[in-house]
C-alpha positions in Angstrom: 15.9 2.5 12.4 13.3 0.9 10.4 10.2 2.4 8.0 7.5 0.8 7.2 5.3 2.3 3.7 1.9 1.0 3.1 0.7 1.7 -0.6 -2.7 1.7 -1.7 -4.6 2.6 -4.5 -6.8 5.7 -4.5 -10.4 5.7 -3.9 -12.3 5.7 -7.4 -9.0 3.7 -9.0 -9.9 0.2 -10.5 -8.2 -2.2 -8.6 -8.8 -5.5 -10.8 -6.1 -7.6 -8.4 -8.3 -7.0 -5.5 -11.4 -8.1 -7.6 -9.5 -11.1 -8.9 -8.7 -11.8 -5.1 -12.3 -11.2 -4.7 -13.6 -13.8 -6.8 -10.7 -16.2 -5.7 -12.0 -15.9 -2.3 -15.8 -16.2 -2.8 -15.3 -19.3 -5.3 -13.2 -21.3 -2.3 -16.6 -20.1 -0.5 -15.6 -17.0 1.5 -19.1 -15.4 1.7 -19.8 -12.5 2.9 -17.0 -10.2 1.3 -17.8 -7.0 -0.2 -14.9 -6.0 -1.7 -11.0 -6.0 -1.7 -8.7 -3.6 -2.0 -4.9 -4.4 -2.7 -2.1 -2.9 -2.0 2.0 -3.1 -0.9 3.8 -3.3 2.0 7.7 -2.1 2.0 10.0 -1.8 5.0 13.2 0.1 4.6 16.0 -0.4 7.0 17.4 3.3 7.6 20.2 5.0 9.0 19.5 6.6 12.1 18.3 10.2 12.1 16.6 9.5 8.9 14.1 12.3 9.5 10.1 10.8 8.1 10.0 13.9 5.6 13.0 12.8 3.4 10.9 8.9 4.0 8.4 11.2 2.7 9.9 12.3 -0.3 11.4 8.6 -1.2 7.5 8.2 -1.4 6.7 11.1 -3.1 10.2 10.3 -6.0 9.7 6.7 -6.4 7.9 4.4 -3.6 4.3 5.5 -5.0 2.6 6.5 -8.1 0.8 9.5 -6.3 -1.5 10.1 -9.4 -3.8 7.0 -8.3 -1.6 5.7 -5.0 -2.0 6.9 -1.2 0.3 6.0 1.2 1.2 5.9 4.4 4.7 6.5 6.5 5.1 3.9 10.1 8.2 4.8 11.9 9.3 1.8 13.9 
């Protein structure tokens, strides 16, 4: 069984990668981009049974910094 755990900052966080990203993108003369947001990707390769609340609290204990991260729990 496999997890997959988007992480992304929170709404109202500074997020100077995705303005440096940004900038990298409109100097190689990307136009039209408003803004980026950047964020992590982590898949976990699980035991089956693994029930989505304890992927939940891997989250919650470690995986994001819930003070200025939201994420997001995929079962695949």
């Amino acid at each position: 069984m496999k997890a997959r755990v988007h992480v992304m900052l929170k709404d109202g966080v500074l997020d100077p990668q995705g303005e440096a990203v940004k900038h990298a993108l409109l100097g190689l003369g990307f136009e039209g981009v408003g803004g980026v947001r950047q964020g992590k990707v982590i898949e976990l390769d699980l035991a089956e049974g693994t029930s989505e609340d304890t992927v939940t609290e891997m989250c919650e204990k470690l995986l994001a910094n819930t003070v200025i991260e939201s994420y997001r729990v995929e079962l695949l």
